[in-house]
Structure formats: structure tokens, C-alpha cells
N, C-alpha and C positions, 0 to 999 in steps of 0.2 A: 635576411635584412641586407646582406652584403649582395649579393644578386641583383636584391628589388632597385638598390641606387644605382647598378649599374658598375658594380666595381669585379672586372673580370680580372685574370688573370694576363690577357694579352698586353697589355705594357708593359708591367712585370716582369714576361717572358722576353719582351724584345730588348731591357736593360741589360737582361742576362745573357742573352744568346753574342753579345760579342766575348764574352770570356772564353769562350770555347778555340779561339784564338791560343789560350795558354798550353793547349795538349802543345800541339807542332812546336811554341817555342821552344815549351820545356824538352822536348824529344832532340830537338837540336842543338841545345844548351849544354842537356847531358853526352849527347855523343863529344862535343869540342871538350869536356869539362877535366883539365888536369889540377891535380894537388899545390903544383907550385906557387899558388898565388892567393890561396886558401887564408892562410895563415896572415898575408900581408893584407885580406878583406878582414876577417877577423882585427887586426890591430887596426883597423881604418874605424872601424864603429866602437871598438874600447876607447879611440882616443877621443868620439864625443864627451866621452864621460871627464875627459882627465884633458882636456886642451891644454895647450903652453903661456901660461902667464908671465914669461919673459918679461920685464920690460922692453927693451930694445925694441923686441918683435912686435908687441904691442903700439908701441908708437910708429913703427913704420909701417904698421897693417893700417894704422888708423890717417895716417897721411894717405893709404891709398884709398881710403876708405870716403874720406871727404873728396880726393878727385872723382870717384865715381858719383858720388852725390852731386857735386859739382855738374858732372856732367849731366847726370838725369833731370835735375832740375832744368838745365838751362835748354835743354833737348825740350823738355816737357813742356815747359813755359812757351817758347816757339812754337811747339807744334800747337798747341794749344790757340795761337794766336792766328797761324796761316790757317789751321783749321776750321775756324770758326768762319774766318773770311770766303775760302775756298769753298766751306759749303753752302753758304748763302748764295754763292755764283751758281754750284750743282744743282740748285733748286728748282726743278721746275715750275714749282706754282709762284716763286718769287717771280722767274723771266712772265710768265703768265701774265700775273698781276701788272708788274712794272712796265712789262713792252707787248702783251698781248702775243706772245710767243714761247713754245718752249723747245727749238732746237738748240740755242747756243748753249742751255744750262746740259744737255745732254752731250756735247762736242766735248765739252769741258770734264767733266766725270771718264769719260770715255779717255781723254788724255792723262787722266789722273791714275787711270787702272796701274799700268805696267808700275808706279813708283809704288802701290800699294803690295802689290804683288810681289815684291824682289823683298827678302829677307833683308832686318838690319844688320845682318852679318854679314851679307856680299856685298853690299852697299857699303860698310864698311872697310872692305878687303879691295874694293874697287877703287875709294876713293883716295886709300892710301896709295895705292901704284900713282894717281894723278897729283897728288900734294902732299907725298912726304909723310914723316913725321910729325903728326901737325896734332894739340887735342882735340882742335877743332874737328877732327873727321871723324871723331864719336859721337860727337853732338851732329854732325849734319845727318850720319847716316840712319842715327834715330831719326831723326826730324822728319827727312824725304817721306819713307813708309810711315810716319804716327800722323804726320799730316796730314796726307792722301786718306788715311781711315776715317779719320775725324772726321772731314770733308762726305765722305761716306755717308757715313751713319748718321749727322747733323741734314745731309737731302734729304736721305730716308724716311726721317722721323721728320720733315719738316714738310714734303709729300705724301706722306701716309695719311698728316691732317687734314680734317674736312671740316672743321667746327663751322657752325650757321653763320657765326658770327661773320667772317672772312665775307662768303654774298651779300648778306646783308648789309654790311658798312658799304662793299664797294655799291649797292644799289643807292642807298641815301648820299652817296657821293664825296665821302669820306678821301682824302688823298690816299693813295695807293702804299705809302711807306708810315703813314700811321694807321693805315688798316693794317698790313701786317706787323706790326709793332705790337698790336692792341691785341689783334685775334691772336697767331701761329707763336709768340715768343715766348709767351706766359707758361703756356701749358706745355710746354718744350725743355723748362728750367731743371725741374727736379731729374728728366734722363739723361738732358746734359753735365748737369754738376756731377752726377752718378759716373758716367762716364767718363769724364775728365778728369775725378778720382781714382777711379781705375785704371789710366792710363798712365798716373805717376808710379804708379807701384809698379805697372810693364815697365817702363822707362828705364826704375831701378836695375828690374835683372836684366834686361837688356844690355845697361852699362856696363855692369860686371861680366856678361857673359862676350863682349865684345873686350873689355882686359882681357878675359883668358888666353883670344886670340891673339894678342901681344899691342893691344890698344891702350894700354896702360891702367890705374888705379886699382884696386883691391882685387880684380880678376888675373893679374897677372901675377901678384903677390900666390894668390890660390896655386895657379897653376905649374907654378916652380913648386910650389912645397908638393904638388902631387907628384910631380914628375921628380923627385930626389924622396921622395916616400916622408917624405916628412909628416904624419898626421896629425898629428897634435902640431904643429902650427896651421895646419890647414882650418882644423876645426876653429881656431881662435878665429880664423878670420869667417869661416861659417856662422858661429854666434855674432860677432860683432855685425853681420850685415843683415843675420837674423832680428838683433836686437831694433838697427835703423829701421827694416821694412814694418817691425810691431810700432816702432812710434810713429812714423809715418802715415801708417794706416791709423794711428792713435787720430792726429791730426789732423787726417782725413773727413774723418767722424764729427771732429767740433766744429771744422768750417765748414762742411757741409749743413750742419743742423745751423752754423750761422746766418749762410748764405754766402760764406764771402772764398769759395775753394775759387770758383771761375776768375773773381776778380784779382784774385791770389796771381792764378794763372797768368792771367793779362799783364800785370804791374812787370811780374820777372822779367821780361824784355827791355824792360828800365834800366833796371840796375844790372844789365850784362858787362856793361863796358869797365864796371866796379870788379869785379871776379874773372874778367876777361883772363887775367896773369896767374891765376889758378890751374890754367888747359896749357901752361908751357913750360910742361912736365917732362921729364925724361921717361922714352920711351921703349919697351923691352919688344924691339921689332923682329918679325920674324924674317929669318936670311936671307927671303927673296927678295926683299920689299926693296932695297938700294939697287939703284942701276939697272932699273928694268928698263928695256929697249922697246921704243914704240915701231912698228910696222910704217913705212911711208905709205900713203893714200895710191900710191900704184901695186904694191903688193899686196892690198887687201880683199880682190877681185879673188884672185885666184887664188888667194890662201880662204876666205869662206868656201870657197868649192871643192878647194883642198879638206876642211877641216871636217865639212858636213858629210864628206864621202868615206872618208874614214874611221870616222867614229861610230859605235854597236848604240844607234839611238833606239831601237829597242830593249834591248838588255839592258840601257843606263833607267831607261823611263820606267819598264817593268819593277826595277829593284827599287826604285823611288817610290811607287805605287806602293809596291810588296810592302816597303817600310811603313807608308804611310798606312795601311790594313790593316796591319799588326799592332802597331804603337796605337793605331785608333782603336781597334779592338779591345788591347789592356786598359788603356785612358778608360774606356767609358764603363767595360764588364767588371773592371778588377774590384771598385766601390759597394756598387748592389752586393755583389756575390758575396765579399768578405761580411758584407753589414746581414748579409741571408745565413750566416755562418754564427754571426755573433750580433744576435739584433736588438739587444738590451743597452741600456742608455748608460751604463759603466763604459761597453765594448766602443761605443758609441764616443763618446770625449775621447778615448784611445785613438780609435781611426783616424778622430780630427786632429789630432796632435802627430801621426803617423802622414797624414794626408799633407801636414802644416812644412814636416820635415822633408816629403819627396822633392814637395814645390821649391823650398831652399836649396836642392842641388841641382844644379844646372845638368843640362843633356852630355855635355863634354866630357866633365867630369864623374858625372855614373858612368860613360863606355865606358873611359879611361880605365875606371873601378874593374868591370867588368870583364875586361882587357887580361887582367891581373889572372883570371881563370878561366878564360878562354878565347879562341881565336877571333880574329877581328869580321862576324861576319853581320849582312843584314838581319839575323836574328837580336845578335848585341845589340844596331844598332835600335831594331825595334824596341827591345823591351827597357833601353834607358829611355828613349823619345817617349812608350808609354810610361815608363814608370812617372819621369815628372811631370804628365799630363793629368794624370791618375790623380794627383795632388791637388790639380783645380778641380778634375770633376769629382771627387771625392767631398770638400770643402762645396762645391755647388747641392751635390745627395746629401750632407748634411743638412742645407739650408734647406731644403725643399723636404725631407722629413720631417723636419721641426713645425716647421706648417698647417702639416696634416693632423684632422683630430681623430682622435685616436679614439672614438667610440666604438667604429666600429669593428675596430680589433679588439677591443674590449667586449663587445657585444659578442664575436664569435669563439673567443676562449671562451665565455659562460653558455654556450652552447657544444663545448666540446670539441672543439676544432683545435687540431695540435699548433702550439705557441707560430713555429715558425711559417707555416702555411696561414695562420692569419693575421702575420706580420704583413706575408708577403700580398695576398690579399686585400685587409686591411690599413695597410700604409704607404709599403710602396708601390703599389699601381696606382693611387692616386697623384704621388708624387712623379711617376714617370714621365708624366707626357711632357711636364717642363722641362726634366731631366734631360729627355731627347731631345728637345727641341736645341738646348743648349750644346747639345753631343756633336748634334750635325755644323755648328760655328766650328767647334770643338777641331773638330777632323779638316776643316779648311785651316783652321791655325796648325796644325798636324803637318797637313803638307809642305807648306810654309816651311818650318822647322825641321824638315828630314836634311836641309842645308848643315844644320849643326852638326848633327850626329855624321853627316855625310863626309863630313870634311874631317870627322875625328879619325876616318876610316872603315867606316861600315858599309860604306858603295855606294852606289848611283851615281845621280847627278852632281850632287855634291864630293864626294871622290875625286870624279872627273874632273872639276872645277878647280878641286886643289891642285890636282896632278898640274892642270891648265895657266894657272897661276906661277908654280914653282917653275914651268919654262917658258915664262914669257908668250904662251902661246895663245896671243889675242885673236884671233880670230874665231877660236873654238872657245874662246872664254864667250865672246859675243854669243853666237849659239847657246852656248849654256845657258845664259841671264836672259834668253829670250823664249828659249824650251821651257824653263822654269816658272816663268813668268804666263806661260801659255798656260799649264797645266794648275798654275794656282789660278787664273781670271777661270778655267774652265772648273774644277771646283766650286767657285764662289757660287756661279751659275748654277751648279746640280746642288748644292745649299739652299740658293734660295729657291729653287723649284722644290726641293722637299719640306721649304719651311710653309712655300704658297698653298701646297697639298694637302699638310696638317691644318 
């Protein structure tokens, strides 16, 4: 029966084949792996159990706690808004429609790329060298890349559409901006609200993950209790931001089923200038940021010439790669494989509550962890980048086995067929092909993100960056933020060619 519908094993097989990624880490993991820091992982995860319920600490987690919220809302809100505008402009069937052309919507998109492409972490780390201590430079640095995406994904889905209706009104002679009002907006609603859902929840860890960098609110709080080994105050501030992102996602849920998340969206840009005095926080800045020295415009000829001739841009690129392979590898294999291991629906709520907690730790602070028992190398840095990827695509394999009906796993147990072969069979090669399809976005955010772990110390491009930062040396920081930028635009590209192929 499984056969005759066509349910083979090659999806199946291609969920799984990137776990085989885990031999080489593990072999590198265990050659760097000493005793001394064993002990101090071990107290890291007894103290989930037993966090610090200090007052004191409590309230001062919780003041950072509202600036980071703070922040992601009003990032979120923003981009939300330039978003939506900037994609109507990407659109090519709007310039179409409107001016019977569609180069300027393609100028515009094209200009858009590099802001989409640059991490909100170096965007961040950039914009502090140009304006200070400011809280504003968490929310812009969100903003720039959430908007650009938006912009994105809103042409996307707004070219992809062909509904009748669109020719046909403009043939009966319908104005041009109430035909597209009438046709393309409607059926646009529910991916948008979806989406713009999910971009507050980014926003959140986003904000935290740029405090740790020393941008202030609940991520910075984190990263002192990590760095003085304090775990149990760590964890306090773990749950509490675990707690926010469950009501938020709570929240999610009812004004989406409302209708009213976008207009939600919209309205914050209102009430900014109410909460403005909220972002003028004191901030736990890192020691380069004061009195960095800019290059005069005659010096910057021959310091690029300088910087690109000396620097190992293959070795940086390679290891940035290598990271990204690896981390994508665990991200996408580690889910199947453990669910191919334990594929009963007890194991099953396990994983999601396992997949729920990767996601809540940031990429920093797993090396960091990781750091603790062994050397700082791009193996560390892969397998923290995968592990909290692991956490969406784990949480995605969830969603996507629930889906499936399960007859005809059912069907080939009373046929005799051993349980996990027609799990695997039966459930998840049906659910694979979404799975990859999702893998391949997956691994372009991957790239994206080797900035984090890079900068924690794991190498590449982002190493380099830090090193670049810590001496003022702008010209090779430029390079960097344009190499990175190259290599993320040229990903997105091999993305959507393997999404066009499926």
C-alpha cells in the first residue's frame, strides 16, 4: 500500500543524511575535550532546575527584561511599517500595473539586498562605533535587516500572484490601485499576518542576543552572570525571557485569529515618542566602542589595498562555509534522526520541550558553554550555531509530523513491517519534502548567523571582524561587511534555485 501511493524512502533518506555531519564533530570535540569544565556544564544545567529567586536580582533582570522588550517591540513595529511600504515599491506587478513597467520595482529590491544580508549583530556593532551609546542602535539595527526581509517576502508573495481577477478588472477598466486593492491584498492577508507574527518573536531574541553584545537589557544581565559563572542567576533570567516569548507567542495566536496582529503592528509607530525615555538606559559597552578613530577620506585608498592584500580571504571564507555546513548539517539531521530513535508520541512532546529549550539559548552563550570543555574551535562554533537551529527545525518536524495521517503506518505494522521502518516510511517521508523545503531558508539564515558564533571566537569572518573592530581597523571591517554580504546575497540565490527545482 505504501509503495502503491508512492511513499518511498528517498526523502526520508535526504532528512537524514545531513546528520552524518555529527561523526567529524564529535571526533573533534573529543580530541580538544579536557575535564576542567565538565563539572562547571554539569552545574550549568542543575541550575535550570533550582534558578535564583533573589529579589534584588529578580527585579533587576526584570528592568532588563522590559528594555529588551521594549526594544523588540519598537524595532518590530517599525519594521513592520517600512516593510510593508518598501514592499509594495519591490513589486513588480504593482510598477506593472500602475506605470506599465517593471525596472524601478527591481532597482529598488536590488538596493535593498546588502541591508537584508548584514546580520543585526554587525549592524549593531557598526552602528555603535557611529552614534555612541545610544538605545536607539538596537532598535535601528533590528530594523535595517527586518525591514529589507519584509520588503522581501511581501514582492514575493505579491509576484507570485496571478489570480483572474487582477486581468480581468484592469480589462473592464477598473482603476489600477482599486484593482489591486480588490484582487492581490485579500489573498495576501493571512501569509502576512503569519509572518509578521513571526517576526516579533525574531525581534525578541534578536534583542537579547544583541544585550549580550553589550547593547543593553536582559542579554547583558545573561552574559555577566555567564561570564562570573553564576548559573542560577542566569537561568532566572532564562525563564523569565522564556516565560515573555510563551505569552507573546500567547498573543500572537489571539490577534492573529482576530485579525488585528498587522494593525497592532502599524499603530506602535504612534505611541514611540510615549516609551522613547525607556532606550536611555545605561549601557554595559564593550572597551572598544569609546574613541574610536575614524580614517580621513585620503587614507582610505590605500588602507582597502592595504587591507584586502593582507588578509587569508580564503581561509576566513572556507571556515565561514565549513561553519555554516556543519551547523546546517546538525540544524536539519539532528531532529529526524533523534525522532528515528524514539518515534512514539511520549518521545515525541520530549523532543518539543528539548527543541523549545535549544531555541531559548542563544548561539553565544552555548560556545561560551562549550568553551568551558574545549578549545575555541570552528567545530564549537558549529555545533552551538547548529544546536540552536536544531530547535526551529526540530519544532518545524514536529509541525509537519502532526499533519501526516498515519494510516499508513498503521497499515504496514499489520503487515509486519518493524515499528521504526514504518515510521520512517510511513510518516516521515511524507512529511519531508516540507521539511526540506524549509531546511534550505534554514541554512541561508545559518549563514547569516556564523557572525555570532564568529565573533564568540570560533573563526572566520566573523573573528576577523571582531579582531577588525577591537583596532579601529576600518577599512578591513569594510571588506568584511561586504564579503559577508556577498556570500549571504549568493546563498539566498542557491536557495531559491533549489526551492524553484523542488
Amino acid at each position: 500500500m505504501a509503495l502503491q501511493r508512492g511513499l518511498t524512502p528517498a526523502p526520508a533518506l535526504m532528512a537524514l543524511a545531513p546528520a552524518l555531519v555529527l561523526l567529524p564533530l564529535g571526533m573533534v570535540l573529543l580530541r580538544d575535550l579536557h575535564g576542567g569544565g565538565a563539572e562547571q556544564i554539569g552545574r550549568f544545567w542543575l541550575a535550570a532546575l533550582q534558578p535564583s529567586l533573589e529579589p534584588s536580582l529578580l527585579k533587576h533582570q526584570l528592568t532588563g527584561l522590559q528594555i529588551t522588550a521594549l526594544t523588540a517591540l519598537l524595532a518590530w513595529s517599525l519594521s513592520s511599517l517600512v516593510g510593508l511600504v518598501l514592499g509594495l515599491i519591490c513589486s513588480t506587478t504593482i510598477w506593472s500595473t500602475l506605470m506599465g513597467r517593471r525596472w524601478p520595482a527591481l532597482v529598488v529590491r536590488r538596493g535593498l539586498a546588502p541591508l537584508r544580508s548584514i546580520h543585526e549583530l554587525i549592524w549593531g556593532l557598526l552602528l555603535l562605533q557611529l552614534f555612541g551609546l545610544n538605545g536607539w542602535v538596537a532598535v535601528l539595527a533590528i530594523v535595517l535587516p527586518y525591514s529589507a526581509l519584509l520588503a522581501r517576502v511581501l514582492a514575493d508573495q505579491l509576484d507570485r500572484q496571478e489570480p483572474p481577477a487582477l486581468v480581468a478588472l484592469q480589462c473592464a477598466g477598473v482603476p489600477a490601485v482599486i484593482n489591486l486593492c480588490t484582487s492581490l491584498l485579500p489573498p495576501l492577508a493571512t501569509a502576512l499576518r503569519d509572518h509578521i507574527g513571526h517576526r516579533l518573536d525574531c525581534a525578541l531574541r534578536s534583542a537579547l542576543l544583541l544585550g549580550i553584545f553589550g547593547l543593553g537589557g536582559l542579554g547583558t544581565e545573561l552574559m555577566l552572570s555567564l561570564q562570573s559563572l553564576r548559573f542560577r542567576e542566569l537561568w532566572s533570567g532564562l525563564w523569565l525571557m522564556a516565560l515573555l516569548l510563551a505569552a507573546v507567542n500567547l498573543m500572537i495566536l489571539r490577534l492573529s485569529a482576530r485579525h488585528g496582529l498587522v494593525l497592532l503592528a502599524l499603530m506602535l509607530p504612534l505611541v514611540t515618542p510615549l516609551w522613547s525615555s525607556g532606550l536611555n538606559h545605561d549601557l554595559s559597552a564593550p572597551s572598544w566602542v569609546e574613541g574610536a578613530p575614524w580614517p580621513s577620506p585620503a587614507l582610505w585608498s590605500e588602507g582597502l589595498s592595504q587591507a584586502w592584500m593582507e588578509t587569508p580571504w580564503l581561509e576566513l571564507i572556507g571556515g565561514t562555509l565549513l561553519i555554516t555546513l556543519l551547523a546546517s548539517g546538525v540544524a536539519i539531521g539532528l531532529p529526524p534522526l533523534l525522532r528515528l530513535i524514539a518515534p512514539g508520541p511520549v518521545a515525541g512532546w520530549v523532543l518539543k520541550a528539548g527543541w523549545t529549550l535549544m531555541r531559548l539559548l542563544p548561539p553565544p552563550l552555548t560556545a561560551l558553554l562549550l568553551i568551558l570543555a574545549s578549545k575555541p574551535t570552528l567545530a564549537v562554533a558549529a555545533l552551538a550555531l547548529g544546536l540552536h537551529h536544531s530547535g526551529v527545525m526540530g519544532l518545524v518536524l514536529e509541525d509537519g509530523l502532526e499533519r501526516v495521517d498515519v494510516r499508513d503506518q498503521q497499515a504496514m505494522v499489520a503487515l509486519g513491517a518493524p515499528p521504526r521502518s514504518a515510521w520512517l516510511f510511513g510518516v516521515l517521508s511524507p512529511a519531508s519534502q516540507r521539511y526540506l523545503a524549509y531546511a534550505a531558508y534554514r541554512s541561508d539564515v545559518i549563514l547569516r548567523d556564523t557572525a555570532v558564533v564568529g565573533l564568540v571566537g570560533g573563526g572566520g569572518l566573523g573573528w576577523q571582524l571582531m579582531e577588525a573592530l577591537s583596532s579601529f581597523y576600518w577599512p578591513l571591517v569594510a571588506w568584511l561587511v561586504m564579503v559577508y554580504a556577498a556570500l549571504t546575497l549568493l546563498g539566498e540565490l542557491v536557495c531559491e534555485r533549489l526551492q524553484e527545482a523542488t
